[in-house]
TILUM-438100 format. One record per residue (C-alpha): residue number from 1; x, y, z. Coordinates in Angstrom, 1 decimal, padded with zeros to 4 digits. Layout:
REM TILUM-438100
<pt nr="NUM" c1="X" c2="Y" c3="Z"/>
...
REM end
This chain:
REM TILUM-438100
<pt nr="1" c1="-002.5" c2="029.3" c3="-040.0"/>
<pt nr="2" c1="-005.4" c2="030.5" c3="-037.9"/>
<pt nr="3" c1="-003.5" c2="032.1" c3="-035.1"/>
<pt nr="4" c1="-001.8" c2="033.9" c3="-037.9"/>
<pt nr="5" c1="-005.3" c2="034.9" c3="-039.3"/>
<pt nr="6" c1="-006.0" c2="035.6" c3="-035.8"/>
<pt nr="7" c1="-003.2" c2="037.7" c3="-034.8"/>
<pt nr="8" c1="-003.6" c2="039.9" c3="-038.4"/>
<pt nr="9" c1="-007.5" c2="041.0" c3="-037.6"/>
<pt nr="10" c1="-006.0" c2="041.5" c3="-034.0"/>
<pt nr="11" c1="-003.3" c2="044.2" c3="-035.2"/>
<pt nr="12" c1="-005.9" c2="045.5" c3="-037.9"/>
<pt nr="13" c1="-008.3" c2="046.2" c3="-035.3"/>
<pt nr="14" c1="-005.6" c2="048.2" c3="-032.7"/>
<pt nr="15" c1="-005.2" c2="050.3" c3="-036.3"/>
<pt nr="16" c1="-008.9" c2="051.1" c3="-036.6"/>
<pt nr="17" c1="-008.9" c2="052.1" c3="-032.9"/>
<pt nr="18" c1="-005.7" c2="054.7" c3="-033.3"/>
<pt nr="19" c1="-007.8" c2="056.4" c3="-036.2"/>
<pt nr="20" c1="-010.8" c2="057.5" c3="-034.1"/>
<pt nr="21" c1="-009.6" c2="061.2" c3="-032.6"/>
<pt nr="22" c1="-012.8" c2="062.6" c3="-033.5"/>
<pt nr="23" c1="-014.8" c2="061.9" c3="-030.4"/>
<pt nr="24" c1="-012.2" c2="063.3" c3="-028.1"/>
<pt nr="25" c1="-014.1" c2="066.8" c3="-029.0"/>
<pt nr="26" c1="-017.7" c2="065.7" c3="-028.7"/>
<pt nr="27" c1="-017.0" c2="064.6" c3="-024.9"/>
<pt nr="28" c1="-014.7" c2="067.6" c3="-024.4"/>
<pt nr="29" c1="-017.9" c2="069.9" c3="-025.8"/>
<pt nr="30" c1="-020.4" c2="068.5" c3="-024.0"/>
<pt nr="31" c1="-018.2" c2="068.1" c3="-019.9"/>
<pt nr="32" c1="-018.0" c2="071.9" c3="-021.1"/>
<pt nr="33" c1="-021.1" c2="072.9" c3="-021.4"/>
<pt nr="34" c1="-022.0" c2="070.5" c3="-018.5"/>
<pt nr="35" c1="-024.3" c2="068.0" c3="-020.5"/>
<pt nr="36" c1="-022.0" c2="065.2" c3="-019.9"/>
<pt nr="37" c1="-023.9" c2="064.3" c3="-016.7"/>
<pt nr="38" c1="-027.3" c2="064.1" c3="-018.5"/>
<pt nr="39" c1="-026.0" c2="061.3" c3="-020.5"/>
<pt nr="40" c1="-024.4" c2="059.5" c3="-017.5"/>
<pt nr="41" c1="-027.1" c2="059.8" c3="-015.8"/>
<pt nr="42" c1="-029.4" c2="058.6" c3="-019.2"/>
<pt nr="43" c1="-027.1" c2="055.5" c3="-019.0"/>
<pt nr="44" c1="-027.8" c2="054.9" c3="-015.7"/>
<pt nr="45" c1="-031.5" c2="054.5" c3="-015.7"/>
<pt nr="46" c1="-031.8" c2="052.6" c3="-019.0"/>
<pt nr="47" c1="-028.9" c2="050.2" c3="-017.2"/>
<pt nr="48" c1="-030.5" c2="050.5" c3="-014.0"/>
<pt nr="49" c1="-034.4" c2="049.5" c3="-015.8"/>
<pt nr="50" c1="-032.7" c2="046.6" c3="-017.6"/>
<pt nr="51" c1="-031.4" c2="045.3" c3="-014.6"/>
<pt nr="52" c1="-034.5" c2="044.9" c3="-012.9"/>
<pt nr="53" c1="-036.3" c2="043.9" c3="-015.9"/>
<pt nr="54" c1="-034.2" c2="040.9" c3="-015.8"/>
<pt nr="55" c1="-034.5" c2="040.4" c3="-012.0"/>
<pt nr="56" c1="-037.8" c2="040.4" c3="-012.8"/>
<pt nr="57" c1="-038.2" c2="037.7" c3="-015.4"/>
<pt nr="58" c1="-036.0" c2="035.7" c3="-013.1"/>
<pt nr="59" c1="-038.4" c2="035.5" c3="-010.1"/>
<pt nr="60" c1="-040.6" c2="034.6" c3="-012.7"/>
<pt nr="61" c1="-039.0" c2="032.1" c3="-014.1"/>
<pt nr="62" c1="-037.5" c2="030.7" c3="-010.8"/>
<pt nr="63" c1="-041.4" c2="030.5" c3="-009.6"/>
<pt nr="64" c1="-042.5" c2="028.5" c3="-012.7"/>
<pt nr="65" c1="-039.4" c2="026.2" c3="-011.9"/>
<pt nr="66" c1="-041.0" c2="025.8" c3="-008.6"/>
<pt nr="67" c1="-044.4" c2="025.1" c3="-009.4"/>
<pt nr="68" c1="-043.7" c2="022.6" c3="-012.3"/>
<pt nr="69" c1="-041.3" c2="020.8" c3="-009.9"/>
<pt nr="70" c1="-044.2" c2="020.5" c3="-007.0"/>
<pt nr="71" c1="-046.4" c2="019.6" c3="-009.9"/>
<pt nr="72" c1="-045.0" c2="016.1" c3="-010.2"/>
REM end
């Protein structure tokens, strides 16, 4: 019963994605008009910030690792 369940919100999501033709035209306008690679490059530095964010807080957290294990 589940993998039936399973497999019928499976198909109805390939249906939701074959209705969605509409952003074809946004992309197409904006690689015209040459504004496409200001949002690449947007993507880039918010993906590029959260990156080392997270390297960050992981130095962080490996040094706190360290000094609680000394701390024993």
């Amino acid at each position: 019963m589940k993998k039936i369940l399973f497999s019928l919100i499976l198909m109805m999501a390939t249906l939701q994605l074959f209705a969605q033709d509409n952003g074809v035209e946004m992309a197409d306008t904006l690689r015209n008009n040459g504004k496409i690679y200001v949002v690449v490059i947007c993507i880039v530095i918010i993906l590029l910030g959260l990156l080392a964010y997270l390297f960050s807080i992981d130095k962080r957290l490996k040094k706190i690792e360290k000094e609680s294990n000394t701390g024993k």
